[in-house]
C-alpha positions as CSV (number, residue, x, y, z in Angstrom):
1,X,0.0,0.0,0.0
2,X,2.5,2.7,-1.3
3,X,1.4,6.2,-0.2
4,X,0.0,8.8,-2.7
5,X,2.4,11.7,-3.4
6,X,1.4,14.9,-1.3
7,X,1.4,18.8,-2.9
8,X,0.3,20.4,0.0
9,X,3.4,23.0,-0.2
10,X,2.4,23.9,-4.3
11,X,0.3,26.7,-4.9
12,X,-3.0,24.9,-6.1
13,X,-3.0,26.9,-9.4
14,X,0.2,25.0,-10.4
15,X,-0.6,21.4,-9.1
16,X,-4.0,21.8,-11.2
17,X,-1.5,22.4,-14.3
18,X,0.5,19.4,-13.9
19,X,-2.6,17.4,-13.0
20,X,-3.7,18.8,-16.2
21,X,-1.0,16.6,-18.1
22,X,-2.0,13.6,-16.5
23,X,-3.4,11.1,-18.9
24,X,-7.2,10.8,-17.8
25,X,-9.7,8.0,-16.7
26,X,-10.6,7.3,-13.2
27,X,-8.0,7.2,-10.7
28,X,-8.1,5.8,-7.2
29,X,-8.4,7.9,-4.1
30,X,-4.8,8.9,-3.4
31,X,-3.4,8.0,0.0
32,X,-2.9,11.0,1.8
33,X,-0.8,11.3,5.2
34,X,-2.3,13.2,8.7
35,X,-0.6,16.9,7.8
36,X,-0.5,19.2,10.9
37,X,-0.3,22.6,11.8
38,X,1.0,23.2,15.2
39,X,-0.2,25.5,18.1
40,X,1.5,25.2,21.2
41,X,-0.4,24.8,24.6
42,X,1.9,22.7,26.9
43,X,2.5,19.5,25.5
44,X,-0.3,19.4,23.0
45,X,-0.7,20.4,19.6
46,X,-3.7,21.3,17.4
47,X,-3.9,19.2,14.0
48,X,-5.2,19.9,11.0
49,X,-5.3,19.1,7.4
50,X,-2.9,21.2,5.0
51,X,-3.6,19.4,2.1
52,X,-7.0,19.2,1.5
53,X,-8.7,19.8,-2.1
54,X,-5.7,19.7,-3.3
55,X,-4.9,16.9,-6.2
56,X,-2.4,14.6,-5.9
57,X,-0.3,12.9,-8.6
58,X,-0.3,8.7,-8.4
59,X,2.3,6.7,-7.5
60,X,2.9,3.7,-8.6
61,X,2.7,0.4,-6.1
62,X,5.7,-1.1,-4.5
63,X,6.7,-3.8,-6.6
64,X,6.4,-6.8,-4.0
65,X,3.1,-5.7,-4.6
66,X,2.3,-5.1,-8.4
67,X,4.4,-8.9,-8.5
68,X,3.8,-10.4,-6.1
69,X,5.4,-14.5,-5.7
70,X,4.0,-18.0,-5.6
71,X,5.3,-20.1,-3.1
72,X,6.3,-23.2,-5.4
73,X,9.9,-23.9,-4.7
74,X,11.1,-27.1,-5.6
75,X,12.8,-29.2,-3.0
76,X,15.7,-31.3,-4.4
77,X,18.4,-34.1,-2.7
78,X,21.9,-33.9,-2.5
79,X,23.3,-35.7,-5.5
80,X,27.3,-35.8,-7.7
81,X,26.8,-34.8,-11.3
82,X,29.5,-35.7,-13.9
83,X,30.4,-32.8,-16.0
84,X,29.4,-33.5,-19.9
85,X,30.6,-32.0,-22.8
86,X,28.7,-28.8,-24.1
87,X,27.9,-28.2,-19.8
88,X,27.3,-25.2,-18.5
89,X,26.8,-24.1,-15.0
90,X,23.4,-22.9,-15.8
91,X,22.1,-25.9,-18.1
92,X,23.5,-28.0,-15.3
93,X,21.1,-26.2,-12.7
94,X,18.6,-26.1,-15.3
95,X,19.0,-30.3,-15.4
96,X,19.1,-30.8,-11.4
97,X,17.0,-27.9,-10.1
98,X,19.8,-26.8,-8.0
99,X,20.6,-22.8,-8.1
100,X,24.1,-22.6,-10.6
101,X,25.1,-20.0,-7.4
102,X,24.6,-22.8,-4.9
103,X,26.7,-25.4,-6.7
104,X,29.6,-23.1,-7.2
105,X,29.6,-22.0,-3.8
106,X,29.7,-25.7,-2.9
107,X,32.1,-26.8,-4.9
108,X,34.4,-23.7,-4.5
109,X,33.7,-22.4,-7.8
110,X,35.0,-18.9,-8.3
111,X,34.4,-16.4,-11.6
112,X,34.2,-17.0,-14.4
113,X,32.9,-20.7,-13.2
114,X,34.9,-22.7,-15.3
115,X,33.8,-26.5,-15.7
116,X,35.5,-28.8,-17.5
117,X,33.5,-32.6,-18.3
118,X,34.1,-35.4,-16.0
119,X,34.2,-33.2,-13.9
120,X,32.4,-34.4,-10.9
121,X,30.0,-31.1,-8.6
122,X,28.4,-31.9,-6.0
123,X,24.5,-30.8,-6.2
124,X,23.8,-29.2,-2.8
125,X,20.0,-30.2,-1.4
126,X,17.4,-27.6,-0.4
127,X,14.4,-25.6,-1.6
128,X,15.1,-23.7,-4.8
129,X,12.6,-20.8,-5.6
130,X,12.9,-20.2,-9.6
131,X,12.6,-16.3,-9.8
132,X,10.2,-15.4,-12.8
133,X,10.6,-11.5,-14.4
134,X,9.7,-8.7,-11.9
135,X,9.8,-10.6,-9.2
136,X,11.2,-8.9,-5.8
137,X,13.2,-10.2,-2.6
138,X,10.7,-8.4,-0.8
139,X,7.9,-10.7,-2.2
140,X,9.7,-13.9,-2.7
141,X,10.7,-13.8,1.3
142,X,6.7,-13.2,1.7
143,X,5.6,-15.5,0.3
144,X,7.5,-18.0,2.2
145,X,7.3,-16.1,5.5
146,X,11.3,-15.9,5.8
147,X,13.0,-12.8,7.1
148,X,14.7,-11.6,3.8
149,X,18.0,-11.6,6.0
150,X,17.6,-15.3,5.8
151,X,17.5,-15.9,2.1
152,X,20.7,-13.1,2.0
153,X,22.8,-15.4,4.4
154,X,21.6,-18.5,2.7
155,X,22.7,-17.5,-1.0
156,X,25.2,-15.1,0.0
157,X,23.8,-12.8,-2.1
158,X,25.7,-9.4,-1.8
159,X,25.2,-5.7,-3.1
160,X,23.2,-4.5,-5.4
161,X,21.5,-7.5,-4.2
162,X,19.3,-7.3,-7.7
163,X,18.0,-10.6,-8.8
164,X,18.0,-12.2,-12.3
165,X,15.3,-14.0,-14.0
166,X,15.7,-17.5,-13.9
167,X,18.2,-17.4,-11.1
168,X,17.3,-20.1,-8.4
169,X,17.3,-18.9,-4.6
170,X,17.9,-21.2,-2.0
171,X,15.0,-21.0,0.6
172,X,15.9,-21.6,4.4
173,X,13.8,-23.5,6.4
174,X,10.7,-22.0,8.2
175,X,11.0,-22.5,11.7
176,X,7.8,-21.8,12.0
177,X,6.7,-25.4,10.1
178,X,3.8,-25.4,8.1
179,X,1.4,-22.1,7.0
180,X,-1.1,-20.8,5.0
181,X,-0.5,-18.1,2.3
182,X,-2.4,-16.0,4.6
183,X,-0.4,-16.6,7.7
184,X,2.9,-16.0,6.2
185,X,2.3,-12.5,4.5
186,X,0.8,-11.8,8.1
187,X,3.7,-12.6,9.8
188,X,6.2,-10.9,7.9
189,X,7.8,-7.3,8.7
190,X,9.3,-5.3,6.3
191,X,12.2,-3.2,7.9
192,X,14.7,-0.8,5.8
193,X,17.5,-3.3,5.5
194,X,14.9,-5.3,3.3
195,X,14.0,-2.2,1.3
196,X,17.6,-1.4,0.4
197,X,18.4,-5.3,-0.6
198,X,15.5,-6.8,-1.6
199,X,13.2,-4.2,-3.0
200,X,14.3,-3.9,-7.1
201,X,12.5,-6.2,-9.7
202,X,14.8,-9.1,-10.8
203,X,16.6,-8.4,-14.3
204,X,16.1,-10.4,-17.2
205,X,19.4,-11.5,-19.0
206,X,21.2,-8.2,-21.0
207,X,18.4,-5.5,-19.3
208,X,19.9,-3.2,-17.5
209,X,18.3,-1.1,-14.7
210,X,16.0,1.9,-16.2
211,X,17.8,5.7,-15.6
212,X,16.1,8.0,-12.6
213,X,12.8,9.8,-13.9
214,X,14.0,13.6,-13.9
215,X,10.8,15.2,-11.6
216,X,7.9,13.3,-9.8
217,X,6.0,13.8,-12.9
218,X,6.9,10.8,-14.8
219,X,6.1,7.6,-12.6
220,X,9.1,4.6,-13.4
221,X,6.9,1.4,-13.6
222,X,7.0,-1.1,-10.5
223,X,8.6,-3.6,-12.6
224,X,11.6,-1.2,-13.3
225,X,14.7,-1.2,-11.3
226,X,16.2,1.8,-11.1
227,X,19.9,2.5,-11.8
228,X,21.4,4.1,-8.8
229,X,24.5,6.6,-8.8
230,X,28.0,4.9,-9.0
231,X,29.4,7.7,-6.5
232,X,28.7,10.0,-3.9
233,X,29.1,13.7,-5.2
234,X,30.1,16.2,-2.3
235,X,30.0,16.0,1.3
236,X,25.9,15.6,3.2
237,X,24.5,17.9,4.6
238,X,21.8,18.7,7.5
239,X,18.2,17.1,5.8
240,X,16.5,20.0,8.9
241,X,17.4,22.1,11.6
242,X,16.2,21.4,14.9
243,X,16.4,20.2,18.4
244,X,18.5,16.8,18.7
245,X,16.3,14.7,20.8
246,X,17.1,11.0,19.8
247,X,20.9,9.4,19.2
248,X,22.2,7.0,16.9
249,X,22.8,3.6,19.1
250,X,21.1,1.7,22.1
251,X,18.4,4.0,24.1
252,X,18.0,4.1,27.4
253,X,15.7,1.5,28.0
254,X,18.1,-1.2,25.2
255,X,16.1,-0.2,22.6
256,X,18.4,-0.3,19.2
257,X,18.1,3.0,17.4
258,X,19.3,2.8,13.6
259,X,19.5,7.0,13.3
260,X,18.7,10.2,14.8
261,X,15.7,12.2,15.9
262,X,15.5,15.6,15.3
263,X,12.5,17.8,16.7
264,X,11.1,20.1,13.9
265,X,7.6,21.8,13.9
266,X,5.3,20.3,11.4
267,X,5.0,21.0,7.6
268,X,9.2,21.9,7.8
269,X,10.6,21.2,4.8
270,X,13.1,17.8,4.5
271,X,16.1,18.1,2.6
272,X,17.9,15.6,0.5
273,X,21.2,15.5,2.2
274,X,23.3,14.8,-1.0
275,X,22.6,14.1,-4.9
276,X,21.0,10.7,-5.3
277,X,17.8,8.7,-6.4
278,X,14.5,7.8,-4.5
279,X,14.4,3.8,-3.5
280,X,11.3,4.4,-1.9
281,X,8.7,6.4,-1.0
282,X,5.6,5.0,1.2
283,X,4.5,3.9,4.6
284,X,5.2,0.5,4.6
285,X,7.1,0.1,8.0
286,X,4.6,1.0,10.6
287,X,7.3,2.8,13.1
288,X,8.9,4.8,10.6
289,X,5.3,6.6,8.9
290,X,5.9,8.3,5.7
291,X,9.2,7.4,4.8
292,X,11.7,8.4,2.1
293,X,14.7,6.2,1.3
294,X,17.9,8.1,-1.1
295,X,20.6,5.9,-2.4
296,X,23.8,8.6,-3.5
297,X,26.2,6.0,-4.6
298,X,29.8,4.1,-3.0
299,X,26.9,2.0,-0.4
300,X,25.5,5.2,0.9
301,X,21.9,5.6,1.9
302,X,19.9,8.0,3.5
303,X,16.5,7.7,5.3
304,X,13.7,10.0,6.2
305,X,10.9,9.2,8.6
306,X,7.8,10.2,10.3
307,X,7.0,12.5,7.2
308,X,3.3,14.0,6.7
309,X,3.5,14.3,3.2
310,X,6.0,12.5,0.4
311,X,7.2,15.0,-2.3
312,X,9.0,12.5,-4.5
313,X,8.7,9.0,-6.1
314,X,10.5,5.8,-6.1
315,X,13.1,6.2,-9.4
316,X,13.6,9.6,-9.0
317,X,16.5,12.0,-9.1
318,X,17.2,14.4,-6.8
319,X,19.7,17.2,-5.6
320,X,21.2,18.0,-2.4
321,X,19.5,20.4,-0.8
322,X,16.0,19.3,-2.9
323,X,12.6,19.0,-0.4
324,X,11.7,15.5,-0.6
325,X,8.9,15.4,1.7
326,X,7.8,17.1,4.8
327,X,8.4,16.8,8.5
328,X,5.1,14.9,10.4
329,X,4.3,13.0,13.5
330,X,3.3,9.9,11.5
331,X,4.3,6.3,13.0
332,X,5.4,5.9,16.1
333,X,7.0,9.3,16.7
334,X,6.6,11.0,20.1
335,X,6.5,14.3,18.6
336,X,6.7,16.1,14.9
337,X,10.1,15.2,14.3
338,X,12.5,13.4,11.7
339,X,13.8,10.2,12.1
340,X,17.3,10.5,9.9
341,X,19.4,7.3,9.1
342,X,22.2,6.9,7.2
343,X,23.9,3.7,5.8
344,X,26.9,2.3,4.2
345,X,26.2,-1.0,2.6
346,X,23.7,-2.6,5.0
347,X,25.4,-1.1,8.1
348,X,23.8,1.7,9.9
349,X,26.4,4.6,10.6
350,X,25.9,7.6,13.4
351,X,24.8,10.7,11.1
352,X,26.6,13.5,13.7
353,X,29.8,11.8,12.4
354,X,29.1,12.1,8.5
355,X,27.0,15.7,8.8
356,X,28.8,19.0,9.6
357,X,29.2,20.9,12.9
358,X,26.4,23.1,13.9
């Protein structure tokens, strides 16, 4: 459920204008986040709408939702195949319904996977999902009600952590046992680290990733996946100003905190903190509200939460300094604030050591 895209900071005059270019027919009702206003009187705030008659452009769904998976791995034995001539990795994976990744990790295959025949590889055993065109880490782990992190570990899949169709990924064990379809996608938590490496459509063989949409205007497709900068250009800055009331690490209470929190009234505007592209833009993780993720390039990520309205869409290039959504209460935030992550790779690093002295 992938939020709508809020204009509440345009002059109407203008959004009608762009709404204007939008091909026609009927649209569904955009999602819209709770926008404040704030009036202070103790510790209470009076809310209201900022948005409201004003149009809002579409977005496209997340695409673990527009694809979503079919559990129907097949589960296969441990067996020794004999290398023939004309073999290749993949046709041999093909034959066994083994993953060709799998059986050159256990048979200490390195690039470019050389085979020669009589060669004798052992076929490891285990559950091997075939992953059809479109088809997302994000959904695949769903569907089998395994924490993404899982299938990573288990295929030792690394970044850009993009899938290709007809690649065959090994699927752990659900310590759970048995479940319905229902059950599964019930149980399972999406969480930024399965955003940043599991949320791109797989690539088909000799596609390459589709370049960043230039303004919010022109929605990428779900089953796109969007190229993202090779390197980071310039130094970050601040994404607000405010009060610093949350730190990066353990809270008081041993609660793990991924970012900082940084209290800002409502309706201020959140900065990109460096060039970069929009990975996503939604509400999917409950904590977090209306969230923005940037990827700038060299592993570095930034993340924006708690937001009131979303400026920007997934595919999208944007410029330091650009508003890419504004500041909110949504989530589980104690107060309008920003929640402000930054990542290298899949490792969370403190912002105040990356950002520059007040």
């Amino acid at each position: 459920m992938g939020a709508g895209i809020g204009y509440g900071v345009a002059p109407l005059a203008a959004l009608l204008l762009v709404g204007a270019c939008i091909p026609g027919g009927d649209r569904p009702e955009p999602r819209r986040y709770p926008d404040y206003n704030e009036s202070q009187s103790g510790d209470t705030y009076e809310r209201h709408r900022l948005d409201e008659g004003v149009q809002q452009l579409p977005s496209a769904p997340p695409a673990w939702q527009a694809r979503p998976v079919t559990a129907d791995a097949r589960s296969i034995g441990a067996t020794i195949y004999i290398v023939r001539s004309g073999d290749t990795l993949r046709g041999i994976a093909d034959r066994t319904g083994s993953g060709s990744e799998a059986i050159a990790r256990a048979n200490g295959m390195r690039p470019p996977y050389l085979i020669r025949p009589g060669q004798q590889l052992e076929i490891p055993a285990g559950r091997y999902h075939l992953v059809r065109a479109g088809e997302t880490g994000i959904a695949i782990a769903r569907a089998y009600g395994i924490d993404w992190s899982r299938i990573i570990a288990a295929n030792d899949l690394s970044e850009p952590y993009v899938l290709r169709v007809g690649m065959r990924v090994l699927i752990p064990s659900a310590s759970s046992g048995k479940a319905s379809i229902e059950e599964r996608a019930a149980a399972f938590r999406l969480d930024v680290d399965d955003i940043l490496t599991g949320g791109e459509p797989a690539l088909a063989a000799h596609q390459r990733p589709a370049r960043p949409a230039p303004s919010s205007g022109r929605v990428l497709p779900s089953n796109a996946a969007i190229a993202e900068p090779a390197r980071l250009r310039g130094a970050f800055a601040w994404p607000v100003h405010g009060r610093l009331v949350g730190r990066f690490g353990p809270g008081a209470s041993g609660e793990k905190n991924n970012g900082i929190k940084i209290a800002v009234p409502v309706d201020t505007p959140i900065l990109a903190a460096a060039d970069g592209v929009v990975a996503y833009a939604g509400d999917e993780i409950a904590a977090l509200g209306g969230l923005v993720i940037l990827k700038h390039g060299d592993g570095w990520t930034t993340v924006y939460g708690h937001a009131s309205q979303l400026l920007v869409q997934r595919g999208q290039a944007v410029k330091k300094g650009q508003t890419v959504a504004m500041s909110g209460d949504s989530g589980f935030a104690d107060r309008p604030e920003l929640h402000f992550e930054m990542r290298k790779g899949r490792t969370p690093v403190d912002p105040l050591g990356q950002l520059p002295g007040p």
